[in-house]
C-alpha positions in Angstrom: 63.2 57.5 29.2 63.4 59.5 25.8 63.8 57.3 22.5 66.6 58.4 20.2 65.8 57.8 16.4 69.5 57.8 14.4 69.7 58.1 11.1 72.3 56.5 9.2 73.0 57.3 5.3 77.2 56.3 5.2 77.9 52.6 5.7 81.4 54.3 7.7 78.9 56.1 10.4 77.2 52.3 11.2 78.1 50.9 14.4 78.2 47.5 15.1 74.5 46.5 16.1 72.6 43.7 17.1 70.7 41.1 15.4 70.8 38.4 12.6 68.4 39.4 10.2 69.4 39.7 6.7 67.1 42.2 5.5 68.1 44.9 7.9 72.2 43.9 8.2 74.6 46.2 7.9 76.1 44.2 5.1 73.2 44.5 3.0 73.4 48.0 3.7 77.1 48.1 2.2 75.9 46.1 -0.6 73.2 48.9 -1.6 75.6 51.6 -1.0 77.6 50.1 -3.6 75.2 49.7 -6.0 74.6 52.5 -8.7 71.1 53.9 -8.5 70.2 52.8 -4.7 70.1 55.1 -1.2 70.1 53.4 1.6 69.0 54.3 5.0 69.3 52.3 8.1 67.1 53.4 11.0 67.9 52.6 14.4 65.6 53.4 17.6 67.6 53.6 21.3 67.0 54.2 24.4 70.0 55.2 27.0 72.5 53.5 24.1 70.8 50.4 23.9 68.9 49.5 20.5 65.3 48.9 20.5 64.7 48.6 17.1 66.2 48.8 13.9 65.0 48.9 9.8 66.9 49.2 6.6 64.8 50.7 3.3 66.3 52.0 0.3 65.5 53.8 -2.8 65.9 52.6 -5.9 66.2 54.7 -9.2 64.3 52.6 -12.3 65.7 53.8 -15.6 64.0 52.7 -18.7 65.4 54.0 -21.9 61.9 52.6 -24.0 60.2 54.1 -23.9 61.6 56.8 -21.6 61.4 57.0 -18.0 62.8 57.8 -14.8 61.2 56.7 -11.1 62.6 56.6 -7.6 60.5 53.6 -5.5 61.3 53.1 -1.9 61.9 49.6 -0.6 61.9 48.2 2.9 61.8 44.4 3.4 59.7 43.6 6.2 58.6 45.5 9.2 62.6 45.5 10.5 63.8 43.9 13.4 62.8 44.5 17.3 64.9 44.4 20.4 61.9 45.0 22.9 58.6 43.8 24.3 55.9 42.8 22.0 53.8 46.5 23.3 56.5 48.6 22.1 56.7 47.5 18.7 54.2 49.0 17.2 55.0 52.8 18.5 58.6 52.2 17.4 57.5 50.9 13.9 54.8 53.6 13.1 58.6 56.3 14.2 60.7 54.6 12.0 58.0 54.6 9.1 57.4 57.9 9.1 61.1 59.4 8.8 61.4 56.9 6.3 58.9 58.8 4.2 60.2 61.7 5.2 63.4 60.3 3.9 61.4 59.3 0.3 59.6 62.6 -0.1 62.5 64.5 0.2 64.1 62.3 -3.1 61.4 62.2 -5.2 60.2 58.7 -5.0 57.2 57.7 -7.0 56.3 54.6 -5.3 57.0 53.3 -1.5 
């Protein structure tokens, strides 16, 4: 079957998805959303509506005012969180990794 890779950059387009980690919750997607200087993007992989696979990075804008400067860095903590056989994992990872630097190139960032 075809793998669907959904982008999600509005905390109201999320949909309620699976797992317990932290670092990739939905939550701590809402809490970067919130915060000033901070894009988040959660990443999810499916296949016939069932998640495989799912990341949350997000980039951060650095301001320093001495002396000047101004840097976007792109964060992701930890490879994300899998729903799948251990053979899959790292052809779902190695998607996900490359829209998010797609997703980084197209805002600038400095550092990823």
């Amino acid at each position: 079957m075809a793998l669907k890779l959904t982008s999600y950059y509005r905390g109201s387009h999320v949909p309620d998805l699976p797992g317990n980690d932290t670092f990739h919750s939905t939550a701590l997607f809402h809490i970067f959303e919130g915060t000033p200087g901070c894009n988040p993007i959660l990443l999810t992989i499916s296949e016939d509506g069932v998640v495989l696979a799912k990341i949350l990075a997000v980039v951060q804008r650095i301001v320093r005012f001495v002396p000047f400067y101004m840097i976007r860095r792109c964060v992701a903590y930890g490879p994300g969180e899998f729903f799948c056989e251990d053979n899959q994992r790292e052809n779902l990872l190695n998607m996900m990794l490359k829209e998010i630097s797609n997703y980084a190139h197209r805002l600038d960032c400095f550092i990823m």
